[in-house]
N, C-alpha and C positions, 0 to 999 in steps of 0.2 A: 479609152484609157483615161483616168482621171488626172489628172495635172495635180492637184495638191494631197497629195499622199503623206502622209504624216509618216508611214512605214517605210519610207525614205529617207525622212530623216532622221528617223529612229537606228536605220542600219547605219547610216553614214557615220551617226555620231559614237556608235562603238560602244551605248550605254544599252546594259540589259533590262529587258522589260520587267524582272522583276523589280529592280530599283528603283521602276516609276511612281510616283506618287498616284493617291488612289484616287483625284481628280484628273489627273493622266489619262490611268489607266481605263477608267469613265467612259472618259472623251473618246477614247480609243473603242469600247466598246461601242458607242454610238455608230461612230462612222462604219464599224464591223457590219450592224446593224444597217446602215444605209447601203452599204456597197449590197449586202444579202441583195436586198429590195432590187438594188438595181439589175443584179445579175438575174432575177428573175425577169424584169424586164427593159433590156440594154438598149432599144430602142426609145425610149420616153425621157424626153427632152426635157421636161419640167422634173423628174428624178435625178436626171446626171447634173443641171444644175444645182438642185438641191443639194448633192452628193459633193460637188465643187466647194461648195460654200461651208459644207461641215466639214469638209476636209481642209481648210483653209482656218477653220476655228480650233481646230484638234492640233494643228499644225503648233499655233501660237501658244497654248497651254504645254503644248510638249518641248517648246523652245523653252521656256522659263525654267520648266523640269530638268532637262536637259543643259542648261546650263549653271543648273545647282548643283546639280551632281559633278559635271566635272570641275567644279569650285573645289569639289570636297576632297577631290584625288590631287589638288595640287601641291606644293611644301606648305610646309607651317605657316610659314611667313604672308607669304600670299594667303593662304588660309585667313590668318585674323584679320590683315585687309580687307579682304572681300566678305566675311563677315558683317564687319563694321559698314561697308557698304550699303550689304543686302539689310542689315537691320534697321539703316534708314528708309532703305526703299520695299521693306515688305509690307507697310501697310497699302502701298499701292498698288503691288504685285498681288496682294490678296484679291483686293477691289477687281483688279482687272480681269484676274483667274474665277471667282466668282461671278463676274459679269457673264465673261465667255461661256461660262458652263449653263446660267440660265438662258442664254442663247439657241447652246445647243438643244437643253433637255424642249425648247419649243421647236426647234428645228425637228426633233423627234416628232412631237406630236403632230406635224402639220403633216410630217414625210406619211404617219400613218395613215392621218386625216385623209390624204392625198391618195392615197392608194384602196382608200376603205372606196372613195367615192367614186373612181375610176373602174372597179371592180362593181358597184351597185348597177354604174350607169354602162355596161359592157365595153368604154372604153380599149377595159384590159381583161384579159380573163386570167380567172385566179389558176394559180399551178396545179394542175393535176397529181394528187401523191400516188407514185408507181407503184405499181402492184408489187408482192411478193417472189410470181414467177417473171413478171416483167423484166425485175431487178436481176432477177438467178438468170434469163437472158440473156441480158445485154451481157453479162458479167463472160456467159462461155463464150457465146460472140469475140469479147477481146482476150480470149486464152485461143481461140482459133486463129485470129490475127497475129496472135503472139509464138506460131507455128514458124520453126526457124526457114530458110528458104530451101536448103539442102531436103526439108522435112515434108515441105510445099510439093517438092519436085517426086517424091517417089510414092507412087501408090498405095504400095503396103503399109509405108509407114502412116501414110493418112491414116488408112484404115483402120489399123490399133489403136490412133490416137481418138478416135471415132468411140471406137470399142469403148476406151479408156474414161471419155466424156460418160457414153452412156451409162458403164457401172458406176460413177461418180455422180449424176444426177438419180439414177435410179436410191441409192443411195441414201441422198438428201432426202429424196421423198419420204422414204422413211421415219429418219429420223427427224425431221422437220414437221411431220405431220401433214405434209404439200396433198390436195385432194387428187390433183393430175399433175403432170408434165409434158402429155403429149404434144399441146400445142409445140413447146420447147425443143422437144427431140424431131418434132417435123421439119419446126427451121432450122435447126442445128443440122438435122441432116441434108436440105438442100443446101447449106455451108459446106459441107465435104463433100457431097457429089459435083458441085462445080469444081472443086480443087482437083479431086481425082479427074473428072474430064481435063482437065486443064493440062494435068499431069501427064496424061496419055499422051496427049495432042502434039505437047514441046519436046 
């Protein structure tokens, strides 16, 4: 779990992401970007710090953001105050928002750097993109899991819903253009033959 989550204090502070500035919003895509990288792979210690430290930089660009905005939601009065405030201290709020942001966009390229060369040197091996039927798998898999428990328990009804799966992939095939789905409908159906034994048995 990362410690410096900027989308923490994004919700705390009750300001919409649309109203963020588009150095913000940036900053925000990067660490989106990092987090991707890490959830591919949660175990690589030189990422999650990585990820710490961009989320630590995204954090401070979103505080300044964030605290302009609700400048802006306050009365008049306080309004030209802080104003007058912020227009003496925007040239250094630029400076510092600009720093942070060439930071990040290096932080970017190293995160990549990092991962290009982990990935050369088998470190880490790249994601495998899932197949077509792969996807349509897993996907009936958790519509079978999603079988209520009253549903679990009685055989017949397994079995229509069995039924039900199959006209529903056969189906797909069709209009999807899918070459087979046997592999599919063989797992799928040792998924219902354990339910129905199971059914029996209780």
């Amino acid at each position: 779990m990362i410690k410096n989550d900027p989308y923490k204090l994004l919700k705390e502070s009750g300001v919409a992401k649309n109203l963020l500035s588009d150095k913000t919003k940036e900053a925000l895509e990067i660490y989106d970007e990092t987090i991707d990288g890490l959830n591919e792979f949660p175990k690589d210690k030189s990422l999650m710090e990585m990820a710490e430290k961009i989320g630590k930089a995204a954090i401070e660009v979103l505080s300044e953001d964030v605290e302009q905005i609700n400048a802006g939601l306050k009365d008049e009065v306080q309004e030209t105050e802080k104003k007058r405030i912020k227009k003496a201290q925007s040239k250094k709020v630029v400076e510092k928002a600009d720093k942070t942001m060439d930071y990040l966009a290096e932080c970017r390229l190293k995160l990549r750097q990092e991962r290009k060369r982990k990935q050369e040197t088998g470190e880490i091996k790249t994601p495998v993109k899932k197949k077509l039927t792969t996807k349509l798998k897993d996907s009936m898999k958790k519509i079978i899991g999603m079988m209520p428990k009253a549903v679990k328990e009685d055989e017949q009804k397994i079995t229509r819903t069995e039924h039900a799966v199959q006209i529903f992939l056969s189906d797909l095939k069709c209009i999807w253009g899918m070459n087979k789905i046997k592999p599919i409908e063989e797992e799928l159906k040792e998924k219902f033959d354990q339910l129905k034994e199971k059914a029996v048995t209780e």
